[in-house]
C-alpha angles and dihedrals in degrees: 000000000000082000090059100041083049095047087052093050087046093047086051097040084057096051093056088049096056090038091057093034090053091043091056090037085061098047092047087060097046083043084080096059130084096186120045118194115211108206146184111213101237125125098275086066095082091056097061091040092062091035092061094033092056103043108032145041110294087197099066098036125070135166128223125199116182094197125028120200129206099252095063109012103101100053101043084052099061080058120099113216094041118104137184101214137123130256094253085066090069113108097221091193093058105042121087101198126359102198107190103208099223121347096231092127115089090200082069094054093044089050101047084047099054095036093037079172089074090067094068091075095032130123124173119201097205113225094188108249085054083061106029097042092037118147116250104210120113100272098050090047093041092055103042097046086046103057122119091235149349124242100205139124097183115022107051088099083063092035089060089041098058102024112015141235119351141148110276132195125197110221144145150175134243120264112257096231126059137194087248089075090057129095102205088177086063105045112157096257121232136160115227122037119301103231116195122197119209127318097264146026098286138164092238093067090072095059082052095052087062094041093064096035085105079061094057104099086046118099088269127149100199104203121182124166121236098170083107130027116226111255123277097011131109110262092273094183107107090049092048088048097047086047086048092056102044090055111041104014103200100352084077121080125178121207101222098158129065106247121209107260097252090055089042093059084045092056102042087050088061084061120108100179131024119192130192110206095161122102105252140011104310120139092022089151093052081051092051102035088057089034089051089069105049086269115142115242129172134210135180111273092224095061130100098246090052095059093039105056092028078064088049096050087250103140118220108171109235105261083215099067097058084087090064107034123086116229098266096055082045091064095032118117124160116225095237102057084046095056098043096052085039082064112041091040085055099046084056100045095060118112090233088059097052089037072056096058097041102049085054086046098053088035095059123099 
């Protein structure tokens, strides 16, 4: 009896022993890194992966992901810096920033509130729902507020609002897809004018769907994607498909699959016309990607990305004006404000521009 009451205290003696060995072993490893990378594992992760990889010091950046999901674990495992730790494996004293790219993840909350000491070195890139749909209880509040800066080139105006002053950086990523995946010499070819409504499956589509009803009888294609439904809203995809239909019979084609990337730029460059019916900035690379091309898009006056680019001489046309405007005035797009926010868009969009952003980020004290 007393063996097997001494095999059991040394078994768990032992397990105490690995879990704390393998918990120094992984701060001794994050110890070499000036930079950690929050991250939640979702397709965009990939992107910024390859971004930082690729422009700046890989050994100074990593990227954490507390919890790693099928669809994108193996690759981001046969990447070096990428680790699948916890935030209690960060060495505070030896990092210099820990940016958390989006605060969807309770668990971060839960963490920041509970280890406020951790703030001092956070920074959250704000992806929009992370923001807009945020929670209002006490630790939510407490840690947004708290953090040591905002990654945003839209939404500070909401952030303040909600939150208050704080330092913000404006930042962004590259799209994940490029014009180099388009083969502008094999368009799908189509007669009309390709409209597309919104970037997801949202209840504002279906507002749309009734605007440019007056349209319906025009040489017009309406395209909206349903293979993902907006944050925080009933799954709205069957009503916005039965409306479609009613309306514009088969002039009217619903995306209701992912498409691979390639497939998808070549998709988004066959769009005339790319409207924004939701009520903030969502979608915004499907907008510049189009705009980027001469193509029209319209957005809501009263949004973010309106405003911004409206103050840096980027035209998006006001999504409340298409009830009033005939058809005509709809397509109409003079060549000088075309090739000025071709221009401009193009110019931010560079790589050298956002490698630009992010060194002054990461710079700054």
């Amino acid at each position: 009896m007393k063996i097997k009451i001494l095999q059991k205290i040394e078994k768990e003696i032992q397990r105490i022993r690995n879990k704390f060995a393998i918990h120094s072993y992984r701060r001794m490893v994050l110890q070499r890194y000036k930079y950690v990378h929050v991250m939640t594992n979702g397709i965009h992760s990939l992107g910024i992966i390859k971004f930082i990889n690729k422009y700046f010091d890989n050994n100074e950046h990593c990227f954490i992901f507390p919890i790693l999901f099928p669809e994108t674990k193996e690759k981001i495992r046969e990447i070096s810096n990428c680790y699948n730790y916890q935030l209690k494996d960060i060495p505070l004293k030896k990092v210099k920033k820990i940016i958390f790219q989006g605060l969807f993840t309770l668990e971060f909350i839960k963490f920041l509130y509970k280890h406020p000491k951790y703030l001092q070195k956070s920074y959250w890139f704000i992806w929009g729902g992370d923001l807009y749909g945020a929670s209002e209880d006490e630790k939510s509040v407490f840690v947004r507020k708290n953090m040591r800066g905002i990654l945003t080139s839209f939404d500070y105006p909401f952030y303040k609002e909600k939150y208050g002053e704080n330092k913000c950086y404006d930042v962004t990523y590259p799209h994940a897809m490029t014009y180099g995946q388009v083969d502008f010499s094999n368009l799908p070819s189509h007669t009309g004018t390709n409209i597309l409504i919104n970037n997801s499956a949202d209840e504002t589509t279906l507002e749309m769907l009734d605007i440019l009803e007056k349209f319906k009888d025009q040489d017009i294609n309406i395209y909206t994607i349903l293979s993902y439904t907006s944050v925080h809203q009933k799954d709205p995809r069957l009503k916005i498909m039965k409306k479609g239909y009613e309306i514009y019979g088969n002039k009217f084609h619903p995306l209701i699959e992912f498409m691979p990337e390639n497939e998808y730029a070549q998709f988004l460059a066959s769009i005339d016309i790319y409207i924004s019916n939701q009520n903030r900035a969502q979608g915004n690379g499907n907008a510049t990607f189009i705009c980027g091309l001469g193509k029209k898009v319209f957005t809501k006056s009263d949004t973010a990305i309106y405003q911004k680019y409206n103050s840096l001489g980027i035209t998006y046309f006001d999504t409340y004006t298409i009830k009033d405007l005939s058809f005509e005035e709809f397509l109409a797009y003079d060549d000088k404000t075309r090739e000025r926010t071709v221009s401009l868009l193009r110019e931010r969009m560079k790589d050298e521009t956002k490698v630009k952003q992010w060194t002054e980020f990461f710079l700054d004290d």
